[in-house]
C-alpha positions in Angstrom: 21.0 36.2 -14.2 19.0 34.4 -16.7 15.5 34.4 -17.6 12.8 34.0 -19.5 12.4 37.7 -21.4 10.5 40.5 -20.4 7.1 39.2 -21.8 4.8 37.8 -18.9 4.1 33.9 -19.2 0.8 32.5 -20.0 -1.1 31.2 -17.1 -1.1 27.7 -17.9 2.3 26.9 -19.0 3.8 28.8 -15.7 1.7 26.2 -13.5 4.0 23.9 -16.0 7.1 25.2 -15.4 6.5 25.6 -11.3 6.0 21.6 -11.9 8.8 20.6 -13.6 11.1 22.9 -11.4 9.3 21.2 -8.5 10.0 18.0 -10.6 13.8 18.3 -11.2 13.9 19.6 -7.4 12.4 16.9 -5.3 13.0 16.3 -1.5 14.4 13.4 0.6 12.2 11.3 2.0 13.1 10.9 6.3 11.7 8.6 8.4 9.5 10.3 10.9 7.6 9.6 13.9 3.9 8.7 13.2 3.1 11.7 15.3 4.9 13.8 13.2 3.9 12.7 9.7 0.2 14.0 9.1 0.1 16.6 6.2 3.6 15.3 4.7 3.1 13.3 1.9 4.5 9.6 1.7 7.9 9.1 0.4 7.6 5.6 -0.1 4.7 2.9 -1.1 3.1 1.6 2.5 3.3 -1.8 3.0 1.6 -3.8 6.1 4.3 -5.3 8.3 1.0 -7.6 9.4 -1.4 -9.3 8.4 -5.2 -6.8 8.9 -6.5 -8.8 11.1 -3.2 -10.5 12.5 -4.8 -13.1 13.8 -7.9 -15.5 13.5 -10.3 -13.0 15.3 -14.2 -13.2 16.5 -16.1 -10.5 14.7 -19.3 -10.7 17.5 -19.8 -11.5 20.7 -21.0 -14.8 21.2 -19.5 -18.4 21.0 -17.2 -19.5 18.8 -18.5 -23.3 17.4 -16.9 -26.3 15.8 -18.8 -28.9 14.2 -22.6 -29.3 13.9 -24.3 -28.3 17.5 -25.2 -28.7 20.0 -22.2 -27.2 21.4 -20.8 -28.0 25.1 -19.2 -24.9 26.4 -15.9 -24.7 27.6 -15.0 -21.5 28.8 -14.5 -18.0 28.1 -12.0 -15.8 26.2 -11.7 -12.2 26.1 -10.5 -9.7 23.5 -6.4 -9.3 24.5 -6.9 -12.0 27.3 -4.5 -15.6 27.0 -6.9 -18.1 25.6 -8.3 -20.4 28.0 -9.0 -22.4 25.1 -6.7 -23.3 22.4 -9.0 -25.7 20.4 -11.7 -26.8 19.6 -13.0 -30.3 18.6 -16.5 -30.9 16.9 -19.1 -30.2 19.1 -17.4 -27.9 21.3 -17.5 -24.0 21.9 -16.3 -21.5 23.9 -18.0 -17.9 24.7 -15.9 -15.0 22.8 -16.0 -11.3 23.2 -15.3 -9.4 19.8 -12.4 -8.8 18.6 -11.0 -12.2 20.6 -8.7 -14.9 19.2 -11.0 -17.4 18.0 -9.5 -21.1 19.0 -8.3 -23.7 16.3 -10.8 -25.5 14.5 -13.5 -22.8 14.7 -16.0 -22.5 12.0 -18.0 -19.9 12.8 -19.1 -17.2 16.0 -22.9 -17.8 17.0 -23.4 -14.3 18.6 -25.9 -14.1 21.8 -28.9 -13.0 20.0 -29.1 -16.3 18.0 -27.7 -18.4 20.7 -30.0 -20.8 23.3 -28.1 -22.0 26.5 -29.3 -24.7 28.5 -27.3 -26.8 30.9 -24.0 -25.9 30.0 -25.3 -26.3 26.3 -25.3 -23.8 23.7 -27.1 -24.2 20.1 -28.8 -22.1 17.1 -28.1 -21.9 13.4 -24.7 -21.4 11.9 -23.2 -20.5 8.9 -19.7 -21.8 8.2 -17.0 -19.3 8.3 -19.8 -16.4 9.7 -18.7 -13.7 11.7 -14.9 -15.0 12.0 -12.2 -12.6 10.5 -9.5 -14.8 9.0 -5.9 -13.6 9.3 -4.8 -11.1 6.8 -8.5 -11.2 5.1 -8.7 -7.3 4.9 -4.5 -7.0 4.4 -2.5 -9.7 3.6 1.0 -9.1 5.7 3.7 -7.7 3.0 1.4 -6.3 0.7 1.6 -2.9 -0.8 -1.6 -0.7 0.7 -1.1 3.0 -0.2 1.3 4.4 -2.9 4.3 6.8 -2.8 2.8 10.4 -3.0 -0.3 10.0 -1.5 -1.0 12.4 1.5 -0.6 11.8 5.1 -4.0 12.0 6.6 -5.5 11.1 10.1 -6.7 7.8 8.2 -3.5 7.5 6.6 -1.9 7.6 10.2 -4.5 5.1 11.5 -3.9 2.6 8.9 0.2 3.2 9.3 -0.4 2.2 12.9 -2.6 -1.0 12.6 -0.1 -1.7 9.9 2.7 -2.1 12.4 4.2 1.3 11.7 6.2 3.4 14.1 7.7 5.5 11.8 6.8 6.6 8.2 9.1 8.0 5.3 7.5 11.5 4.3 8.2 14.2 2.2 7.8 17.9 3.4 9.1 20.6 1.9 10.4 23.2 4.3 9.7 26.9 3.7 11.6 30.5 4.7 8.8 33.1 4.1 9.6 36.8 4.0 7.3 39.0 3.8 8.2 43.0 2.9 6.9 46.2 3.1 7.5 49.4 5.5 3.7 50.1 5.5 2.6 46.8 7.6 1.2 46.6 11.2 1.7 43.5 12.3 -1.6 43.4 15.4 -4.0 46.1 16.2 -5.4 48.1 14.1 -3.4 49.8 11.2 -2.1 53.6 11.9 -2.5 55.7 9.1 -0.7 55.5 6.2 -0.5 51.3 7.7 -2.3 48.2 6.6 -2.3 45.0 8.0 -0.2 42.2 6.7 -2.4 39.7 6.0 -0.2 37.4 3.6 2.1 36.6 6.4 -0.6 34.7 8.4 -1.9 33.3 4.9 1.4 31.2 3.9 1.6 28.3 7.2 -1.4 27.1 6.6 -1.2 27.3 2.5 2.3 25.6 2.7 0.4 23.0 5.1 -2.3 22.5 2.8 0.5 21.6 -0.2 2.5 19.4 2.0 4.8 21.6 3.1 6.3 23.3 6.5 6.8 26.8 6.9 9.6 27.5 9.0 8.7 30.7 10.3 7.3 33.7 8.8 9.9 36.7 9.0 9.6 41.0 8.2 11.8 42.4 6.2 11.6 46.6 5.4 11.7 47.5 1.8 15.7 48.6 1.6 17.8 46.2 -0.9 20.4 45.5 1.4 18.3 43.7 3.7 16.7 41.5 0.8 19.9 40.8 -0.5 20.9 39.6 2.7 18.0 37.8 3.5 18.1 35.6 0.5 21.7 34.9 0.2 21.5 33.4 4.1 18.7 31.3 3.3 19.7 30.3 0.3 22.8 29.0 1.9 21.2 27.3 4.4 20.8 23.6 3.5 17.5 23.3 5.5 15.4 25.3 3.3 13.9 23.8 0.1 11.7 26.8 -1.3 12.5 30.5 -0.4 8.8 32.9 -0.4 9.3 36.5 -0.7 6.1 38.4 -0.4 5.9 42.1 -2.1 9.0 42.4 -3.8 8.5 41.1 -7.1 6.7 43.8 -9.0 8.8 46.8 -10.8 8.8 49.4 -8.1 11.4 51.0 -6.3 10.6 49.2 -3.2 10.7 46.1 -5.4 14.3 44.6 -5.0 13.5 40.9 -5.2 14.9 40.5 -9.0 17.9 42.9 -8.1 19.0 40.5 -5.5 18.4 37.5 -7.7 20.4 39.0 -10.3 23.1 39.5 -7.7 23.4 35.9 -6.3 23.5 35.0 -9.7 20.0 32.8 -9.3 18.3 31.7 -12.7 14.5 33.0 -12.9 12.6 30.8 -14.5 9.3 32.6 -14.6 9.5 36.7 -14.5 5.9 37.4 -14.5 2.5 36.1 -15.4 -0.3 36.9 -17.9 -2.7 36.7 -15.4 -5.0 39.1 -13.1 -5.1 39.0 -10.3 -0.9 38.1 -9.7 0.5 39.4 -12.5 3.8 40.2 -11.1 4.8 37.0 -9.2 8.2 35.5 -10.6 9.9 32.1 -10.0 13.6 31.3 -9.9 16.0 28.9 -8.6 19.7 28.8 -7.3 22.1 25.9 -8.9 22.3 25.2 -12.5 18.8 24.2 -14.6 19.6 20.4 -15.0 20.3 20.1 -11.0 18.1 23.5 -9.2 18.7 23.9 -5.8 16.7 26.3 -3.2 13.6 27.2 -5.3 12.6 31.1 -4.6 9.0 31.7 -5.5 8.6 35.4 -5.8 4.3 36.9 -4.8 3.0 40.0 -5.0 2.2 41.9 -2.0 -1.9 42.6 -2.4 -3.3 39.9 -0.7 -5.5 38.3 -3.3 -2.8 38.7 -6.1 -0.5 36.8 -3.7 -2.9 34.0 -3.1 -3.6 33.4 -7.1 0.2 33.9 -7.5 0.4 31.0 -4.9 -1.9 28.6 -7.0 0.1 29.4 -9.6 3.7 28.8 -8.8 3.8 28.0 -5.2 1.6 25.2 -4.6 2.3 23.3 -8.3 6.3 23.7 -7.3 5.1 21.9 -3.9 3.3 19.3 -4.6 6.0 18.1 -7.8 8.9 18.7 -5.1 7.2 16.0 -2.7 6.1 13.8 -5.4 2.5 14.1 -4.3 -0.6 12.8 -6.2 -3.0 15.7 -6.9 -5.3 15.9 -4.5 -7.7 18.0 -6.4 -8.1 15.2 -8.7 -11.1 13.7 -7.3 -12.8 17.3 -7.7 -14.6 18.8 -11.0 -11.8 20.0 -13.2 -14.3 21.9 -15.1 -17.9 23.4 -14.5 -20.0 25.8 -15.8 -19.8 29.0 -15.0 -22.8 31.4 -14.4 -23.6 35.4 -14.2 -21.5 37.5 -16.7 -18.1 36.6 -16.8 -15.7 38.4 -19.7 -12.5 37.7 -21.0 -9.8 40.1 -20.4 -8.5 40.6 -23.7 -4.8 39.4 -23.1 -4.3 37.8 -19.5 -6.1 35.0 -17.8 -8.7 35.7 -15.4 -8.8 33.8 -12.0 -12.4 34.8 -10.5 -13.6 33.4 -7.4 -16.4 31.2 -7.4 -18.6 29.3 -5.2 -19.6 25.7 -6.3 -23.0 24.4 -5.9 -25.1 21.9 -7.8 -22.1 21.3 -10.5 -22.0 24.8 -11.1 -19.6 27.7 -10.6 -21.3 31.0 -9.2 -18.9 34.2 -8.9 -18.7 36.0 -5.5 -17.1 39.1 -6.0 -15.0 40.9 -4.2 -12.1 39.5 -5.5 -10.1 42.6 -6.6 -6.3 41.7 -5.7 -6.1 43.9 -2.4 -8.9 42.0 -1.0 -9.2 38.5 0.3 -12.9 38.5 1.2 -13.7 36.9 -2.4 -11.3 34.6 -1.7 -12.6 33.5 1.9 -16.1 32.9 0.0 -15.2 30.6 -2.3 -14.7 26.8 -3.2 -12.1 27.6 -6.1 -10.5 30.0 -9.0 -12.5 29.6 -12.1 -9.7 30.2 -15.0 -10.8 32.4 -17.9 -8.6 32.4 -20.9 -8.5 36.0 -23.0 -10.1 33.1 -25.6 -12.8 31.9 -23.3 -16.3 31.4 -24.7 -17.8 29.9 -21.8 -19.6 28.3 -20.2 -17.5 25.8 -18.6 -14.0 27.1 -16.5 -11.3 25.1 -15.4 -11.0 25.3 -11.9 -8.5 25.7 -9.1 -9.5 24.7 -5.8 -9.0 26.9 -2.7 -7.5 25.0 0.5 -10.6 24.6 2.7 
């Protein structure tokens, strides 16, 4: 098995490595319904198959005008309806409901509120070209709207469909999570010498969040066969793009996850990380470095540790994987940070913070069994051993 050496990575340059893993392990883009895209991330640009609007179209109810008034009307056309009217010549209109196909020759839609009618007679002021939507005047038909990597979103799926889209080419990574441990309950309350597993509900709707699918979420007891076995069978299954095994990766003697790595002959890229909470969280791959296969992201099993472990290897090998822009990006990357926050004098700190008038506040209760912190905040504020203050880098939280 190889890997990187005993010493635990820097923060930073793991979130590095997890991309350029991610990177050198992207998915296939598949067509899928539009119904079945939101959350994946797009696979290729998205182009309008039509023109936004497709058609010459009446942006008011009203009457559609040629020429200088007054107008004589003749008729009526309604939005979807065959025009009764196909054009017009000057002096002539015909009464239009929005959203209608305006006739040839139109020049502009006098809605009712401007509009007198008197013996079959309509007139008021105009303004060439006002309140008529030209064909393609939003989107011309052909033209690029959105590029590969941006996320599927209800507006995304919205603008696919007026687009002329059926079907859209995604990216989604697809997920086996394990998660370990003879001591969890699984519902109820915890017996003794139990706790609650509360990483295993924690992953579908982080891998969501990144782009990804979780295929199901399975429980595996701490004995190394059953690891062994676990990982071997998904590794083999061609389905699976990233394998998450949840409390295996420290140095215990429940801890089998690098044994069974070592085994399958897996490379680990990342064995451990200078950071607290998450410290022993450890990323490695199947295949050969220039062409990785199924990605295994190792987390540790305290709650909190595992969610900073996941912003640190998980989600950054996610997003790469399906080529997706950052979303964060639109965010603060840095802010100051207020109270008193210390260094640790060799790992980085991730502290939970709540941000409010472009400043970072700390919440507490961010110890790595405990996820209340976590459920409190906006984003990880990342302090350095070198940190000075007062502004952090941030990592947000899926909200």
């Amino acid at each position: 098995m190889a890997h990187c050496g005993n010493a635990a990575m820097p923060w930073a340059r793991a979130r590095d490595t997890a991309r350029e893993l991610g990177a050198r392990r992207t998915t296939v883009a598949a067509h899928v319904p539009i119904s079945a895209a939101l959350g994946a991330t797009l696979g290729a640009e998205l182009t309008a198959l039509v023109g936004v609007p497709s058609y010459d179209a009446s942006a008011m109810d009203g009457y559609a005008v040629a020429g200088p008034g007054p107008w004589r009307v003749r008729g009526r056309i309604l939005a979807g309806s065959a025009a009764s009217v196909a054009e017009l010549r000057p002096g002539e209109a015909v009464e239009i409901a929005t959203g209608a196909r305006v006739p040839a020759g139109t020049v502009s839609v006098l809605p009712y509120e401007h509009a007198r009618v008197e013996d079959g007679r309509v007139s008021g002021h105009i303004e060439p070209g006002r309140h008529v939507r030209r064909s393609g005047e939003d989107t011309s038909a052909g033209s690029s709207v959105l590029p590969a990597g941006t996320a599927v979103t209800p507006a995304v799926l919205g603008l696919a469909t007026s687009l002329g889209h059926d079907t859209l080419a995604v990216r989604r990574p697809r997920i086996a999570a394990f998660v370990t441990g003879d001591e969890l309950a699984h519902s109820g309350r915890p017996g003794l010498g139990q706790v609650r597993d509360a990483i295993g509900p924690m992953l579908p709707g982080l891998a969501a969040w990144s782009g990804a699918a979780v295929e199901a979420v399975h429980h595996l007891g701490d004995g190394y066969r059953a690891v062994l076995d676990t990982l071997r069978s998904a590794i083999d299954r061609p389905a699976t793009d990233v394998i998450v095994v949840c409390g295996a990766s420290s140095q215990g003697p429940a801890d089998h996850l690098r044994a069974a790595l070592s085994d399958l002959g897996a490379t680990v890229a990342v064995d451990g990380v200078a950071c607290r909470p998450g410290h022993p969280q450890l990323l490695a791959h199947s295949g050969s470095a220039q062409a990785p296969e199924t990605v295994v992201v190792g987390l540790p099993g305290n709650p909190n540790a595992a969610l900073v472990s996941a912003m640190t290897l998980l989600v950054p090998v996610l997003g790469a994987m399906a080529g997706r822009v950052d979303s964060a990006a639109v965010l603060p990357r840095t802010l100051p940070v207020l109270g008193d926050v210390r260094p640790h004098h060799r790992d980085t700190r991730l502290v939970a913070v709540r941000v409010a008038k472009e400043r970072a506040e700390p919440v507490g209760y961010d110890r790595p069994g405990i996820l209340r912190g976590a459920a409190m905040a906006d984003a990880y504020a990342v302090i350095p051993p070198d940190w000075s203050g007062p502004d952090a880098e941030l990592v947000w939280l899926p909200r």
